[in-house]
C-alpha positions as CSV (number, residue, x, y, z in Angstrom):
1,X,130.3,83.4,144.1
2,X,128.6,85.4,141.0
3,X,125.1,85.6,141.9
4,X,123.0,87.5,139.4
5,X,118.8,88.2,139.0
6,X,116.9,88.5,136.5
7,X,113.2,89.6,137.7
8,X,110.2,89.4,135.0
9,X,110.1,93.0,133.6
10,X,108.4,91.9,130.6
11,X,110.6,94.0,128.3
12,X,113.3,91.8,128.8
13,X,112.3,88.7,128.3
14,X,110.2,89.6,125.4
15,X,113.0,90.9,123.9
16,X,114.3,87.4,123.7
17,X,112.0,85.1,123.1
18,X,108.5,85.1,121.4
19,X,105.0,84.1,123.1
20,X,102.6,84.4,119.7
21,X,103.4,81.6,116.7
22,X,102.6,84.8,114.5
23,X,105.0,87.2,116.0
24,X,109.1,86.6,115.9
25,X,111.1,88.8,118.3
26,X,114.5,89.9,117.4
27,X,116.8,88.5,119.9
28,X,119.5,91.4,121.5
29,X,122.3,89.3,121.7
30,X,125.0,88.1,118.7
31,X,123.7,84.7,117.0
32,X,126.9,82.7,117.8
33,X,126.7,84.1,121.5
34,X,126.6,80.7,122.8
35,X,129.1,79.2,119.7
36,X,130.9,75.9,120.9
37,X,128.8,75.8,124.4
38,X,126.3,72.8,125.0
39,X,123.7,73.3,127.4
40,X,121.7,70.6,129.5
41,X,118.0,71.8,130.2
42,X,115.8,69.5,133.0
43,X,112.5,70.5,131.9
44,X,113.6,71.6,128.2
45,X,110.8,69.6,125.7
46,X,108.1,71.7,126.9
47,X,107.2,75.3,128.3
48,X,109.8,77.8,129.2
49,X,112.3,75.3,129.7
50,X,111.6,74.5,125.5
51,X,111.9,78.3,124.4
52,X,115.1,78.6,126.0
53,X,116.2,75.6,124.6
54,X,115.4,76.5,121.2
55,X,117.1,79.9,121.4
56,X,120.2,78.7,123.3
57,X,120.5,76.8,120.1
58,X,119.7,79.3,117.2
59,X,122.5,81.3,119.3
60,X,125.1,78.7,118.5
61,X,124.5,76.0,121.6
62,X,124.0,72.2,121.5
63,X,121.3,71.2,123.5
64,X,120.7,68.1,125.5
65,X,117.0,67.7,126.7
66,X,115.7,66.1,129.9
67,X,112.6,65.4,130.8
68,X,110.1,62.3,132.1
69,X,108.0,62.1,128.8
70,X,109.9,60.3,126.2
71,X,107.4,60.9,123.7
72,X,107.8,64.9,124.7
73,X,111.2,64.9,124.9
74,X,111.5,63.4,121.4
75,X,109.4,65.1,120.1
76,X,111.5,68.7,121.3
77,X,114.7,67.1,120.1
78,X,113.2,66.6,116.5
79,X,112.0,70.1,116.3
80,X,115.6,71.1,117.4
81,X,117.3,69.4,115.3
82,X,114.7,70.8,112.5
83,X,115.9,74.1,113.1
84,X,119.7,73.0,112.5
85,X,120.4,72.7,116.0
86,X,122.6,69.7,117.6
87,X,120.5,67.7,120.2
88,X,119.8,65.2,121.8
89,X,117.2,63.9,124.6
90,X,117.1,61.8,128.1
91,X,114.1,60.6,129.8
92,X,114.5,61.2,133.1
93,X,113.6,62.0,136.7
94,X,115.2,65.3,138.1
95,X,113.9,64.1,142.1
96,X,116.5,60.3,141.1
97,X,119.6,61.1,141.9
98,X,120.4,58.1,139.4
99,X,118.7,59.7,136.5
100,X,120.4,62.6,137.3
101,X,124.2,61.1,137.5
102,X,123.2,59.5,134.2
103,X,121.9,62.1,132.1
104,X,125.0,64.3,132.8
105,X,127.4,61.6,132.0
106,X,125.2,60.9,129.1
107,X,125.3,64.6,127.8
108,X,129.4,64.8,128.2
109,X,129.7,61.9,126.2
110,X,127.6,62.8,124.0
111,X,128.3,66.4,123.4
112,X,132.4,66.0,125.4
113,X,131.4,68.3,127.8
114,X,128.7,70.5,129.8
115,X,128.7,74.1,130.1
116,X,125.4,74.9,131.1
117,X,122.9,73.8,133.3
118,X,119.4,75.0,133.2
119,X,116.9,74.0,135.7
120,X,113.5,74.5,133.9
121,X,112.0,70.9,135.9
122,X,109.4,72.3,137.9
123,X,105.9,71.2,139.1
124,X,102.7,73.5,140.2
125,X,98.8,73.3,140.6
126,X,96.3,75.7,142.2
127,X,95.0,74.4,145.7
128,X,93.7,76.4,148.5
129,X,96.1,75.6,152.0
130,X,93.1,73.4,153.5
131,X,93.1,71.2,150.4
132,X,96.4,70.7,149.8
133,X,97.7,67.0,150.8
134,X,101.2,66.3,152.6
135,X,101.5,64.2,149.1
136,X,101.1,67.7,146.8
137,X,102.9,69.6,149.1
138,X,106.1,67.1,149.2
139,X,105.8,66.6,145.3
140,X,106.6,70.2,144.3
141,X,109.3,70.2,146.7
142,X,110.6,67.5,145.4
143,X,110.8,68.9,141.9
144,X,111.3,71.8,142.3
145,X,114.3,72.1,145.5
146,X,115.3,69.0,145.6
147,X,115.6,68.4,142.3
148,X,117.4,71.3,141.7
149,X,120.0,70.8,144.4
150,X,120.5,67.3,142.8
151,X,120.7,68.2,139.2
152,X,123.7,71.1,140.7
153,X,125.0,68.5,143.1
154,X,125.6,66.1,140.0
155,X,127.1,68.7,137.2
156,X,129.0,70.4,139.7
157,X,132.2,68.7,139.1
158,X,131.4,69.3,134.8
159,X,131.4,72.8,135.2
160,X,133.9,73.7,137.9
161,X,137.3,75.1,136.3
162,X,139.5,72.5,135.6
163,X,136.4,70.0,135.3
164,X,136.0,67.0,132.7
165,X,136.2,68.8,129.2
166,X,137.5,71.9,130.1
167,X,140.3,73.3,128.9
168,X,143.1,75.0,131.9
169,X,142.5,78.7,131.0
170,X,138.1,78.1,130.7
171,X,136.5,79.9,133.6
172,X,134.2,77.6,134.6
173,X,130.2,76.7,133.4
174,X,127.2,78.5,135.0
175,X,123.9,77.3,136.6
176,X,120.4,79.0,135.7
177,X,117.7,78.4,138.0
178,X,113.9,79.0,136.8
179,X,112.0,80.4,139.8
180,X,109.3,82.7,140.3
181,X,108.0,85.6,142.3
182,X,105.3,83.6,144.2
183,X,107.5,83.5,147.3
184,X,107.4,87.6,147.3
185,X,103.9,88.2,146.7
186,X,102.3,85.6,148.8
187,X,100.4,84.5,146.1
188,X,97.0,82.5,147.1
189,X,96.8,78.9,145.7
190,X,100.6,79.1,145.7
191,X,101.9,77.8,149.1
192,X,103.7,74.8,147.5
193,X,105.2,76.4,145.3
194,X,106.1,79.7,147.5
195,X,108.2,77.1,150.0
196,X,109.6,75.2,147.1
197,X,111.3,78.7,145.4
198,X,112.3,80.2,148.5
199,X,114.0,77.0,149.5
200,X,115.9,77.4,146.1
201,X,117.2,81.2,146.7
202,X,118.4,79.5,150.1
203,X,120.1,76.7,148.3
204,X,122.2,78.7,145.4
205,X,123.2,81.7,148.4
206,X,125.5,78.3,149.5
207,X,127.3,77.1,146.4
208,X,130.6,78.5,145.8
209,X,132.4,79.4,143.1
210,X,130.1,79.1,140.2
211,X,128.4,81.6,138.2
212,X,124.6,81.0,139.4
213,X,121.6,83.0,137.6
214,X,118.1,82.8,138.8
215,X,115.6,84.0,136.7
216,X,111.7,84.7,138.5
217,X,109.1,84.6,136.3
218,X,106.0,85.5,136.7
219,X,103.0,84.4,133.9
220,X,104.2,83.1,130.7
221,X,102.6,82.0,127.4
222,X,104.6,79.3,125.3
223,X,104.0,77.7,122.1
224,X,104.7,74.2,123.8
């Protein structure tokens, strides 16, 4: 298994992507980078899981949104597709295994195949340990590990050499997973959310074969 890290030294990622509406970063990579790929993102109409979106795209993707909000996801897919970049949107539930199933299929028959799978889907609040229900608690786990684990459970077979798509010499797709550092700091507030992400570093140490990325973030400040 390929099993890479990206941390948030903020050099990096603001390299790549841009925080203010008035300031445009230059990205590091070649524009047609990701020429020919299309790129499913759970979480993608708003946030991180938007920015990536939109440059996975201006680097040559097409991008297939997912997300509960249709109005939001709509919304994302018309300002893609204003930018000159092929997409398309799903409303769906990341913790439904159902929604899940369907919005893959939906995405290779829309786009013919799937090459990359981001999980951006994530859920978060601020609550002190005493005020945090079983409910909250079981939410962000939800979103956040399970639905991550089904989302990779689902597209697993799409991005596997050989898979649906794929030609016989392709290598195979790749998985990025949005964390965060909350589970190395002990943040306060943060317990939820600290169980949910280090449940995810356990889940991706167990898939085999595919090249899996997780990216921890710390703060961020998108447009969306």
């Amino acid at each position: 298994m390929w099993f890479g890290w990206l941390v948030n030294y903020s050099d990096f990622f603001a390299s790549t992507f841009s925080f203010d509406s008035n300031t445009t970063m230059e990205s590091p990579f070649k524009p047609d980078i990701l020429k020919g790929k299309v790129a499913l993102l759970t979480g993608g109409a708003s946030g991180i899981g938007f920015e990536i979106s939109t440059h996975f795209g201006k680097h040559g993707a097409s991008i297939a949104v997912m997300g509960r909000r249709k109005t939001v996801v709509d919304s994302a897919v018309s300002s893609l597709q204003s930018l000159g970049i092929p997409a398309v949107g799903f409303a769906g539930d990341v913790r439904k295994q159902e929604d899940a199933k369907r919005v893959i299929e939906s995405t290779v028959k829309h786009f013919g195949k799937l090459d990359i799978l981001v999980n951006a889907a994530a859920g978060n609040f601020l609550v002190s340990p005493e005020d945090l229900s079983p409910n909250g608690f079981r939410t962000v786990m939800d979103i956040d590990s399970v639905g991550t684990f089904t989302m990779c459970h689902e597209a697993l077979n799409y991005l596997k050499k050989g898979g649906p798509g794929r030609s016989s010499d392709d290598s195979g797709g790749m998985i990025l997973n949005i964390s965060a550092t909350l589970h190395y700091t002990a943040s306060w507030y943060q317990i939820h959310v600290a169980a949910a992400k280090w449940m995810l570093l356990q889940e991706i140490w167990h898939w085999n074969g595919e090249r899996i990325t997780i990216y921890a973030s710390t703060g961020l400040h998108p447009d969306r």
